[in-house]
N, C-alpha and C positions, 0 to 999 in steps of 0.2 A: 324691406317688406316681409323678411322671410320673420322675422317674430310677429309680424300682427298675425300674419297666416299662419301660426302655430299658436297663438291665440283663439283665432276663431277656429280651431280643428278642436282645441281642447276645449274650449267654455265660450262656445257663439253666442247665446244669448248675452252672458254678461257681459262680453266685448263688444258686445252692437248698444246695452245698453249706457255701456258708462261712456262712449260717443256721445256729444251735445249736437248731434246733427237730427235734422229732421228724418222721420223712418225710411220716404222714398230718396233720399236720398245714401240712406244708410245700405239699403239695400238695393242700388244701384252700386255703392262699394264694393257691396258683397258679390251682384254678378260677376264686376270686373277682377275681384280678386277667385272666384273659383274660374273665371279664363283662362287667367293665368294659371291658378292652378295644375289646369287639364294641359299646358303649353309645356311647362314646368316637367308633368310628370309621360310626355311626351317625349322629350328631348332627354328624360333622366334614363327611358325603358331604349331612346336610342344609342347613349354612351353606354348601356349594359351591353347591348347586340356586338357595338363596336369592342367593348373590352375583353364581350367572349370572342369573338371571331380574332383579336387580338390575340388572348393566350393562344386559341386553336394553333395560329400559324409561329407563334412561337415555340407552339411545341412539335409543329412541322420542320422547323427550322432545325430544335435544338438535333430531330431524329435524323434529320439529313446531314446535320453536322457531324454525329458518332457513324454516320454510316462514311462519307467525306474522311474522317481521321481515320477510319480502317481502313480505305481504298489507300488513301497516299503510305499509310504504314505496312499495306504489304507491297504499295509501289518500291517502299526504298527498301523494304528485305530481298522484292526480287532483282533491285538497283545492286545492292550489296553482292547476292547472289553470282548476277554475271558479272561483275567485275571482279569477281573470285576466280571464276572461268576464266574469265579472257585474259587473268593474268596467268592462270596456270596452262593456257594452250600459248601465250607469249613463252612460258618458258619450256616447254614440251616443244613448242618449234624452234628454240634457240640450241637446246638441247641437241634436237636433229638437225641441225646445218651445222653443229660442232661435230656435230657425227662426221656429218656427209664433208664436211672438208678436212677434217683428218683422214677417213678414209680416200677423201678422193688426192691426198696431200702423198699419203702409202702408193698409191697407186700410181702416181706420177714418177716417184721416185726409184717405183719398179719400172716402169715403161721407160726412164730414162737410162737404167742400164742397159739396155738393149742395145746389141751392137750395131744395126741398121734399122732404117724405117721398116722393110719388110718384117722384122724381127719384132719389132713393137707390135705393130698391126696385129700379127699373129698371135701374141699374147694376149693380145687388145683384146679380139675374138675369143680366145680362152676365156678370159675372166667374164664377157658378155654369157657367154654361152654358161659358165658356172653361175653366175648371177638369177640367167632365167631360171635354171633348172631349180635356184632356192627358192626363186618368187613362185615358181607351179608348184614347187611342196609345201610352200605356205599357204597357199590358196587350198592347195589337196587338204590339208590341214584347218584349215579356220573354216570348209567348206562342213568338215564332219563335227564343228563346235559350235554351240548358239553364240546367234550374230550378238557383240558390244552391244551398248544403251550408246556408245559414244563411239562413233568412227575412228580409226587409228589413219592418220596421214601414213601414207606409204615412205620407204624411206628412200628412193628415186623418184625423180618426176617421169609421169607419162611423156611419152612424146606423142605430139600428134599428129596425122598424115602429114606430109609432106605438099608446101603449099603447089597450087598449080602452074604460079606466076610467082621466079624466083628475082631476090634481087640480085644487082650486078655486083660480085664483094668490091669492086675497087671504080673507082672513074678513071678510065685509063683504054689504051686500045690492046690489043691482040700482036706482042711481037712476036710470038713464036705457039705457033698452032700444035694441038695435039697430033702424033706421029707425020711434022715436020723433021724431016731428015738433015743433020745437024754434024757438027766434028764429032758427038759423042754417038752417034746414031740416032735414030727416033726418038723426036721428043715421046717421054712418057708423061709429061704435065703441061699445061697453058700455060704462056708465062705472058700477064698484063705490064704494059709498062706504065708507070703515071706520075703525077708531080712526089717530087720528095715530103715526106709525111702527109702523104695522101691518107683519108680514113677508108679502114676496111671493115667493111661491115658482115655480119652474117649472112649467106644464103638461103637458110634455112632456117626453121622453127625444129631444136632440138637442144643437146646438150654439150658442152667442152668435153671431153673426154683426155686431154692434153692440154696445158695449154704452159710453155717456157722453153729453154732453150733445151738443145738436142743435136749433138753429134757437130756435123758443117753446117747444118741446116741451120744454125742460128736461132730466133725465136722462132717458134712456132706454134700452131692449135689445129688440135685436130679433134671438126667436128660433127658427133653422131645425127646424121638427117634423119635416120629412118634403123628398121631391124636390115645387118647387115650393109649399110651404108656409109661412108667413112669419107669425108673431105679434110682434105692435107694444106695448108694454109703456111705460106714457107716467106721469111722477106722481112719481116715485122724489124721496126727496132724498139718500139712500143707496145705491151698488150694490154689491155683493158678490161680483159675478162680474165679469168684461174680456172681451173681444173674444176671439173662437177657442177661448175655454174648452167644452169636452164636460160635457154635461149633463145629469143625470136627471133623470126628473120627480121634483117634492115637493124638489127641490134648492131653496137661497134663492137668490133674486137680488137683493136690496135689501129697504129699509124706506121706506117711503112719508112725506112730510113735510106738513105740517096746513095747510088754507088759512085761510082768512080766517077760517071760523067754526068754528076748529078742529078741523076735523073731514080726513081725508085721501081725495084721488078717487083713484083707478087708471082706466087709458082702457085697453082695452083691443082690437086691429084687428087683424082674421085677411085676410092676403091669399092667395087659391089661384092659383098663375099670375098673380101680379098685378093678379087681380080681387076686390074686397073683398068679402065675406062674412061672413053673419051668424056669430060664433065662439059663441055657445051653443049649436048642437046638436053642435059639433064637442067643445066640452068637454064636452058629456053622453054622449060616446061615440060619438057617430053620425055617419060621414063623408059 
């Protein structure tokens, strides 16, 4: 139909005349084709609405798209980013536990020259005491410098208070009480007795400050609770832990090995300041 209706838009009269039809019937044609017409140029001005609102949201789209590829493009510069970081604080902390176990490696094989435990201990103390005095002159120091953009990990771990409810180091009972009276004289240590390769765990949240063999005493670890606080851990035939390692309580630190009558001791020596003390009311919680 669409040529007769461009027909009758350009030349109606001649179109209606060179029709063989009668006139009311001609122009009965003619209503029905301007109907359509009007139907026609209804539905044409509706696919216009549709093709603009069309572009519109395609060019909503395209702008949400350029803003989308700049989000995920600085998403993976700042993906890039930390994994730059986190690989260079991987190696800045691998870095420092090579530190801290070489030095804590010097340090062990100073304390193992030591001619007695008291002898250690006292050194032990020394080096604490030189340690703090570098750590408050670095603080005195970084105090009077603008603070890092980036925190420096310290290169000892803090300890923190001493819990209030300690655990038992060994499952085992009490053969021999602190200042029980003995062939050598007053016990200075507890000594538990328990199954052979019984596990002994930490008492405390703190640090090894010892931890292998030593004089009779066989293996051993001995470790930092608190400032001025020192557990002596004696009996081991297995240790679990090293030197300078950070500690929780109920952490393992070896298995004990069976004596004679197969059965296995743990000794265990609380020194406060250097001065020995009874360590059962300290494990019961009570400083």
């Amino acid at each position: 139909m669409m040529p007769a209706m461009r027909r009758l838009a350009i030349w109606p009269t001649e179109t209606l005349l060179a029709q063989p039809a009668p006139p009311d019937e001609a122009l009965r044609g003619l209503l029905v084709l301007q109907g359509m017409a009007r139907q026609i140029r209804a539905e044409a001005e509706d696919l216009r609405l549709a093709n603009a609102e069309a572009e519109r949201r395609a060019r909503i789209a395209a702008a949400e798209a350029t803003v989308v590829a700049a989000a995920e493009a600085e998403l993976r510069q700042a993906a890039t980013a930390l994994d730059e970081e986190i690989t260079e604080t991987r190696l800045r902390e691998r870095e420092a536990r090579a530190t801290q176990r070489a030095e804590a490696q010097r340090a062990q094989e100073a304390l193992a020259r030591a001619n007695d435990l008291q002898e250690m201990l006292t050194a032990l103390e020394r080096e604490q005491a030189r340690q703090a005095a570098l750590a408050a002159a670095r603080a005195r120091q970084e105090a009077r410098q603008p603070r890092p953009a980036t925190p420096v990990a310290a290169a000892q771990p803090v300890l923190p208070p001493s819990a209030a409810v300690r655990p038992t180091p060994v499952l085992g009972r009490i053969s021999i009480a602190f200042g029980q009276r003995g062939e050598a004289g007053l016990a200075r240590v507890v000594t538990f007795t328990a199954a052979a390769g019984a596990q002994v765990v930490s008492p405390c949240t703190g640090r090894a400050v010892f931890a292998g063999p030593f004089r009779r005493f066989g293996q051993i670890v001995i470790l930092e609770c608190g400032p001025g606080l020192h557990l002596v851990l004696a009996g081991f035939e297995q240790l679990d832990t090293e030197a300078g390692a950070a500690l929780l309580a109920g952490e393992a630190l070896g298995r004990l090995g069976a004596g004679p009558d197969g059965r296995a001791a743990l000794y265990v020596e609380l020194r406060r300041n250097g001065q020995v003390v009874d360590p059962m009311p300290w494990l019961g919680g009570a400083e």
